[in-house]
N, C-alpha and C positions, 0 to 999 in steps of 0.2 A: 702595171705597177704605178704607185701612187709616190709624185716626188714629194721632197721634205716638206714644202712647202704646202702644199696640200694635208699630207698629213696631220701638219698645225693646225691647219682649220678644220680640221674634221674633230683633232683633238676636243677643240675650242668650242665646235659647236658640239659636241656629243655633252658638255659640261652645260652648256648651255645654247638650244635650238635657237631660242628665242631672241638671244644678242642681236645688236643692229651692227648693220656693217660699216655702219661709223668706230663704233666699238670692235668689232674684229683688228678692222684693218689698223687701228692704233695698236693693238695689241700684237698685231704683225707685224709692223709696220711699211704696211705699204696702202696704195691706197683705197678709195670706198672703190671703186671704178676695178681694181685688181681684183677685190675681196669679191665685189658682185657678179664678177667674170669666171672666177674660181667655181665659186657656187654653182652657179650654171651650168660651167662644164661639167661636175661632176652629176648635177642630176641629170644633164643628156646621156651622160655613160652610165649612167643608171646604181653607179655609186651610192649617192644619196637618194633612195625613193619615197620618203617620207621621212616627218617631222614629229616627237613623241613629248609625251608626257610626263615629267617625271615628280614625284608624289613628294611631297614636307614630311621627313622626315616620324615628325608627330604624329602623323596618321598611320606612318605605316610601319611604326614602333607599336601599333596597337593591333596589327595582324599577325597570325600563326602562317608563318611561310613554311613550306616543307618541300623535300626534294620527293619522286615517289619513283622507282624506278619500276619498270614493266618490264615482262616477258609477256609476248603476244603471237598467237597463231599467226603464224606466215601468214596464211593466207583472207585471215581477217584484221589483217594492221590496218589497211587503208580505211576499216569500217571504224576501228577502235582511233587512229586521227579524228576522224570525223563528229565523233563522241566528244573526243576531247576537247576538241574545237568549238563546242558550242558550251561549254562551260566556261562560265564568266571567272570562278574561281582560277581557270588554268593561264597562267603567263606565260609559260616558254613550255615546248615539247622538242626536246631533241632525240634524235636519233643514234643510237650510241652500238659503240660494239664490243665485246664481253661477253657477262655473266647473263649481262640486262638486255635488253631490245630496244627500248627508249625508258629517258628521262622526263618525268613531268616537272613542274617549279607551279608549285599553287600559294597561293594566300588565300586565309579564312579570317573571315574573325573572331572567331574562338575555336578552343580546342574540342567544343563539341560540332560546331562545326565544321571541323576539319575530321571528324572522325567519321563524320556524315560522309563527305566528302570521298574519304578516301574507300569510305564500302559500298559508294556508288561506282567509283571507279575499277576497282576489285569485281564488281557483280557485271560488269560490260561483256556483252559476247565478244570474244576472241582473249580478252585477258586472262593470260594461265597462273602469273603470279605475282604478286605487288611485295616490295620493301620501300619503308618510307623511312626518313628522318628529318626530325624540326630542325631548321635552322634556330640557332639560337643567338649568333649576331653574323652580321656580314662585317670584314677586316678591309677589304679592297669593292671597292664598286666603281669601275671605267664604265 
């Protein structure tokens, strides 16, 4: 379990990786020496195991994001991951339980190419059935 404290900077950094830990620890306040101590322990605990990227806005108001939910042969999911994974378009694949089997989160950049997209995804051995929907704005993004 992760204390308050902690929590704050993970807050902190998820808003921003790239902060210096001058600027953390002001915003914590406590000091660079605490902040840079935190940090640490949390990637030794394997908390924190990388540092990401995150896109302006403007660019990525000019992609078609879509959720795409799968139903996939038991026993060819691990083939259909694999697929998924090597498409640049897919951002997150989760694993869900339901109606669906997993979740894909793609961006295109247009809607012909998201259509592309989505019948290559559809045409994958072990996929039985796809339902998609465009996002059309995000409300919340942590």
């Amino acid at each position: 379990m992760l204390s308050d404290a902690e929590q704050k900077l993970l807050s902190l950094l998820r808003a921003n990786a790239r902060a210096s830990t001058a600027d953390l620890a002001r915003q914590l306040g406590v000091s660079r020496t605490t902040v840079q101590s935190r940090i640490e322990r949390l990637e030794q605990r394997g908390i924190i195991t990388g540092y990401g990227v995150r896109l302006a806005p403007d660019y990525e108001q000019g992609l078609v994001r879509a959720h795409v939910l799968l139903t996939v042969t038991p026993k060819l999911a691990d083939k259909v991951v694999r697929a998924l994974q090597a498409l640049p378009p897919v951002r997150t694949l989760h694993s869900v339980s339901g109606n669906f089997d997993m979740i894909v989160i793609v961006d295109a950049p247009s809607i012909r190419d998201l259509d592309a997209l989505l019948d290559e995804i559809g045409a994958m051995d072990g996929v039985e059935r796809t339902s998609s929907s465009i996002i059309l704005s995000t409300r919340i993004d942590r």
